[in-house]
C-alpha positions in Angstrom: 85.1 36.8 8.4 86.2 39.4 11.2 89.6 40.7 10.7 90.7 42.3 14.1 93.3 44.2 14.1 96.1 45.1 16.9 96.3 47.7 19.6 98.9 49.5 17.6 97.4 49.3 14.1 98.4 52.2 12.1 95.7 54.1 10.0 97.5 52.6 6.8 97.4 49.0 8.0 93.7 49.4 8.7 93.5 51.1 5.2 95.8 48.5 3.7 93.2 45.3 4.9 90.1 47.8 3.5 92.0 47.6 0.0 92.6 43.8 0.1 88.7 43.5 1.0 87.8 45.4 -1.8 90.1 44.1 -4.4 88.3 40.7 -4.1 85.6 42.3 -4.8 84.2 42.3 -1.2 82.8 45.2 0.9 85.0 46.1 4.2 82.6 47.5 7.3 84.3 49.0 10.4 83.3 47.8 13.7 83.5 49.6 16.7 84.7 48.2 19.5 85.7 49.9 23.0 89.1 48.5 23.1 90.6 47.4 19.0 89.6 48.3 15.7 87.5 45.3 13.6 86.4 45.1 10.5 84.1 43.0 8.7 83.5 41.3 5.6 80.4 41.1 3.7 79.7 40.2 -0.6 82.1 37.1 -0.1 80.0 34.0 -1.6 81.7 31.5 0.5 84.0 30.6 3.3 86.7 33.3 3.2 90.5 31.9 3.9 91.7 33.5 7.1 95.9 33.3 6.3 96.1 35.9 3.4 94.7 38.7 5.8 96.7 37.2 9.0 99.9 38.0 7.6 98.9 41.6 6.9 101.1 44.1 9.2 98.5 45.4 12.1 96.4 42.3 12.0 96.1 40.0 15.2 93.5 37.8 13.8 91.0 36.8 10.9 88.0 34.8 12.7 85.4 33.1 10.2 82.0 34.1 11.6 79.4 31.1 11.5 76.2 33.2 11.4 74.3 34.4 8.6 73.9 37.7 10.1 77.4 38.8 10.1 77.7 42.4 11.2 75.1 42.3 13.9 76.7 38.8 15.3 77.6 38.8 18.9 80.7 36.8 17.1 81.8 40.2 15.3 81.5 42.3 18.4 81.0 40.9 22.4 80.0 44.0 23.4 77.0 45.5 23.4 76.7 48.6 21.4 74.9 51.4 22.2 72.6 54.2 20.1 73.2 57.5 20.6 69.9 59.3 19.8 70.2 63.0 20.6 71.7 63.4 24.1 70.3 59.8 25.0 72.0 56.4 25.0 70.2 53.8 24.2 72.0 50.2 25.5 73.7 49.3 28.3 72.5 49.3 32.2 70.4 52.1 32.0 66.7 51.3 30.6 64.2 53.8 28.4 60.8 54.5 27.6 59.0 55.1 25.0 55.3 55.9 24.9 52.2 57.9 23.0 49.7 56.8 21.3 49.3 54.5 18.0 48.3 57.6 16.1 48.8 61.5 16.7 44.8 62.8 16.5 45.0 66.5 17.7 47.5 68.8 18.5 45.5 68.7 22.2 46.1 65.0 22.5 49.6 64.5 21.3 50.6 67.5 23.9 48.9 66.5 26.4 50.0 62.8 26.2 53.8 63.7 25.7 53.0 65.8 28.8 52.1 63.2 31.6 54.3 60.1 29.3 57.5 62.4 30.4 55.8 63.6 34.0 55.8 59.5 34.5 59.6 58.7 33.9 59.3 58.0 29.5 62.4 60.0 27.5 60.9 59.3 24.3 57.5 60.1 22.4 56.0 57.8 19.9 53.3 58.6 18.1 52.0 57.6 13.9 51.5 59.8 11.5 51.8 57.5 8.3 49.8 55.0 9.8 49.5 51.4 7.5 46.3 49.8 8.3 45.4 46.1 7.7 41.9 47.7 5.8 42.1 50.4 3.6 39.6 52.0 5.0 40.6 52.6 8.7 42.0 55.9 10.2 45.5 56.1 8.0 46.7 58.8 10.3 47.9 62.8 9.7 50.5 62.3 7.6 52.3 65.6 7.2 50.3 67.5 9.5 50.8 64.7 12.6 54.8 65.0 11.5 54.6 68.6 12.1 52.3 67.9 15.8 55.2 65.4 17.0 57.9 68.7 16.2 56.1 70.3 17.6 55.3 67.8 21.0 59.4 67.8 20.5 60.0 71.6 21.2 57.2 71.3 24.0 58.3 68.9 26.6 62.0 67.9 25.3 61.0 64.4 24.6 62.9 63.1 21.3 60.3 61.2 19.1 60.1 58.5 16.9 57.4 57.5 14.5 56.8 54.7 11.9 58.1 55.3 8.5 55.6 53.4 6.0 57.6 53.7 2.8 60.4 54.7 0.4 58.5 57.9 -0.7 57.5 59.1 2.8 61.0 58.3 4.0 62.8 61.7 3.6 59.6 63.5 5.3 59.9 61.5 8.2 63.4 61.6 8.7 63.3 65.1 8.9 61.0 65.2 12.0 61.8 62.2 13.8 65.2 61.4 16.0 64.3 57.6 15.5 63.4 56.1 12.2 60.6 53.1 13.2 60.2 49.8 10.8 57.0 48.5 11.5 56.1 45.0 11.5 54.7 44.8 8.2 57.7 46.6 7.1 60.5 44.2 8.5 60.8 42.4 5.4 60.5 45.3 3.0 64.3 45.2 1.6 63.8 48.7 -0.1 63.0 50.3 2.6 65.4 48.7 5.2 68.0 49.5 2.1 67.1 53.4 2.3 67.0 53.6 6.0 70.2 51.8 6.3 72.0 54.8 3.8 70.1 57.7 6.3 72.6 57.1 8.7 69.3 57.8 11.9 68.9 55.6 14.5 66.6 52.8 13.4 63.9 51.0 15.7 63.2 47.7 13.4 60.1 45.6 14.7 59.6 41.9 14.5 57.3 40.8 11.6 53.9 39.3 13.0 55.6 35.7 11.8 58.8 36.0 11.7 61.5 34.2 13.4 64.4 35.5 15.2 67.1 34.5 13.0 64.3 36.8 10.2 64.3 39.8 12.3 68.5 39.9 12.9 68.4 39.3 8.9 66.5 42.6 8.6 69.2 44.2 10.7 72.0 42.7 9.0 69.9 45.0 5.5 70.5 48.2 7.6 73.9 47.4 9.1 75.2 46.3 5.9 74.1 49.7 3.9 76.2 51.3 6.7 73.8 52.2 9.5 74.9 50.5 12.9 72.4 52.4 14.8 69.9 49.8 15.0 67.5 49.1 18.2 65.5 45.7 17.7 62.0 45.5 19.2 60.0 42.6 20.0 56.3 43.3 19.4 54.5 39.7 19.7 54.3 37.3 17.0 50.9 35.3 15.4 50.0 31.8 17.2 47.2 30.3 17.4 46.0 31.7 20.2 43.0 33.7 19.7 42.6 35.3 23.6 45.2 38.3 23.2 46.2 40.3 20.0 49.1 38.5 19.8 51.6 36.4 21.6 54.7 38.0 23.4 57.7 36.3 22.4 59.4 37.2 25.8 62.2 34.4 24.5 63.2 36.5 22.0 64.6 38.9 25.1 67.9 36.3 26.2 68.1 34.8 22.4 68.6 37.9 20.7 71.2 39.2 23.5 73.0 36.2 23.1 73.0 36.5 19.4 73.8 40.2 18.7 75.1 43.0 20.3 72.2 45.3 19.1 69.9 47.2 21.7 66.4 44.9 22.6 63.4 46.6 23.1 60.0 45.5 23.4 56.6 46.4 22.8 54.0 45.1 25.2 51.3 46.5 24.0 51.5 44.9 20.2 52.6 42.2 22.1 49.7 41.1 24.0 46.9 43.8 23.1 45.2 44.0 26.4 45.2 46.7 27.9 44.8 45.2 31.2 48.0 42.7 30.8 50.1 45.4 29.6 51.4 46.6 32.9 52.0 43.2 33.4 54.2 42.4 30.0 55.8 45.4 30.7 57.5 44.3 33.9 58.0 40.9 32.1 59.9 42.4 29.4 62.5 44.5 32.1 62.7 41.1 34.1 64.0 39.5 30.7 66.5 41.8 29.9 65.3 44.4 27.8 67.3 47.6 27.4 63.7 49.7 26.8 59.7 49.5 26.0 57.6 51.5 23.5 54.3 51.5 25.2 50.9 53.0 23.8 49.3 55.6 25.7 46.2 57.9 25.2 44.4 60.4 27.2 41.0 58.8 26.4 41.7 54.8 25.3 37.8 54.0 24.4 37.8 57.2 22.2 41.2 56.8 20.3 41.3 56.3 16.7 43.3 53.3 16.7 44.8 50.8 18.8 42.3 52.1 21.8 41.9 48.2 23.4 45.7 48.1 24.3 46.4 51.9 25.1 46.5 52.7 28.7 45.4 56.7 30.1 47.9 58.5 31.9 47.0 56.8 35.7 47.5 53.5 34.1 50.9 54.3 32.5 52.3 56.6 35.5 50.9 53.5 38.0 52.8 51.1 35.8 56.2 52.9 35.9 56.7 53.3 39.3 55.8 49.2 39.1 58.8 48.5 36.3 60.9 50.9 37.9 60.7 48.5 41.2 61.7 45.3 38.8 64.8 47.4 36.9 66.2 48.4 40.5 65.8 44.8 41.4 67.9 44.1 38.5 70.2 46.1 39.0 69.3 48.9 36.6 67.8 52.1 36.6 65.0 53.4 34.6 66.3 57.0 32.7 64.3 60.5 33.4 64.7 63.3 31.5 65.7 66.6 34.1 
């Protein structure tokens, strides 16, 4: 149920629905909206009736909402929101990049990649430092030490940063040297976590499980949303089929269905997506062409010699090369591709 209220709602009739929300024993969640106050109802175990909230003074309408995922429905809001992540909005016509490599090595490579990623047009670094591995026994990444590399790649260049948070216990480490909190695809479905970064209140990038569906990944979001964290960027990173020739498959689909679904930011991640590093220039302009409001894009000053994820990272040629290329496809969409000054 959405409960919108009227242009001239007072701060007690908005308070007023929050208290009949609550006395049911349901949770109220403000929406915001560029032009009326919503608010949303979540904990109800059924259909909610719409008339004992209509006649409440301030309220224009009470709209059942059909989808599971309530607060991140393109019913609950028609606009798209944005996510403000330090002096950057994320959203909207303008289009961002983020790129680094899978893991932060040396303070030599994650300086020098943050370097030529922002020289080429990116505003954002990514780089792990709590890296989850499918074997135990792979490179599992800096851990305190690469958090302390990407602050310090931070102060450098003026790049904001994001970086995979890998658990519940790591979470308040990472927090504190990140400006954007990433869920991992093995992650998507860990409800503890999504729980704990939903109460951090930090932008969140949430990536698509290796086998989940879409109506899955906007169930994630609703865990973040719901613990009262609307600053949630989904990413499409390529899903498991059977096809064995690339890493994955790009689900470039999930671009239009998810902007029709929800008003959330949709990013994507060509190089998880397809794992070639060849094809990744490629995806990326695929993604733009499909509507997505961003990429986060592996890159690494020596691909053959990185630690991880070296097959779909592309050097500093590849990735300037392939900017100027999706900056051609967002102009011919009518968008524009953001640069830091």
């Amino acid at each position: 149920m959405l409960i919108v209220m009227r242009p001239d709602a007072t701060a007690q009739d908005i308070e007023r629905v929050n208290d009949e929300i609550r006395r049911r024993g349901w949770h109220p969640h403000a929406i915001p909206g560029g032009s009326r106050t919503a608010i949303g109802i979540t904990g109800n175990p059924g259909a909610v009736e719409p008339e004992p909230f209509r006649v409440l003074p301030g309220v224009a309408d009470a709209i059942p909402i059909s989808q599971p995922f309530k607060l991140v429905s393109r019913e609950v809001k028609q606009e798209d929101s944005q996510v403000r992540v330090g002096d950057l909005t994320l959203g909207g016509a303008a289009i961002h990049v983020i790129a680094g490599p899978c893991s932060v090595e040396s303070r030599e490579q994650i300086i020098s990649t943050a370097q030529a990623v922002k020289k080429a047009g990116a505003t954002m670094l990514r780089g792990g430092a709590f890296k989850p591995r499918t074997s135990p026994y792979e490179f599992q990444g800096l851990k305190g030490d690469g958090l302390a590399l990407l602050a310090e790649a931070r102060k450098e260049t003026g790049l904001l940063v994001t970086t995979e948070v890998k658990d519940t216990a790591t979470l308040a480490a990472v927090a504190d040297h990140t400006d954007i909190l990433q869920v991992g695809a093995r992650n998507m479905q860990n409800f503890s976590l999504l729980e704990a970064v939903g109460e951090t209140r930090k932008p969140v990038l949430l990536k698509r499980g290796i086998s989940a569906t879409i109506k899955e990944l906007l169930m994630a979001a609703e865990y973040i949303v719901a613990r009262g964290n609307t600053q949630v960027i989904l990413c499409e990173r390529g899903i498991r089929t059977f096809e064995n020739m690339t890493r994955n498959t790009l689900d470039l689909n999930a671009v239009p269905m998810l902007k029709a679904l929800t008003h959330l930011p949709v990013f994507v991640d060509p190089s998880h997506g397809i794992g070639v590093r060849k094809a990744v220039p490629a995806m990326m302009r695929a993604a733009v062409a499909a509507g997505a409001d961003g990429l986060i894009v592996e890159v690494h000053p020596d691909p053959p010699r990185a630690k991880s994820d070296g097959f779909q990272s592309l050097d500093f040629s590849e990735f300037e090369k392939a900017m100027g290329e999706v900056r051609a496809i967002a102009a011919a969409m009518g968008r524009e591709m953001v640069r830091l000054g």
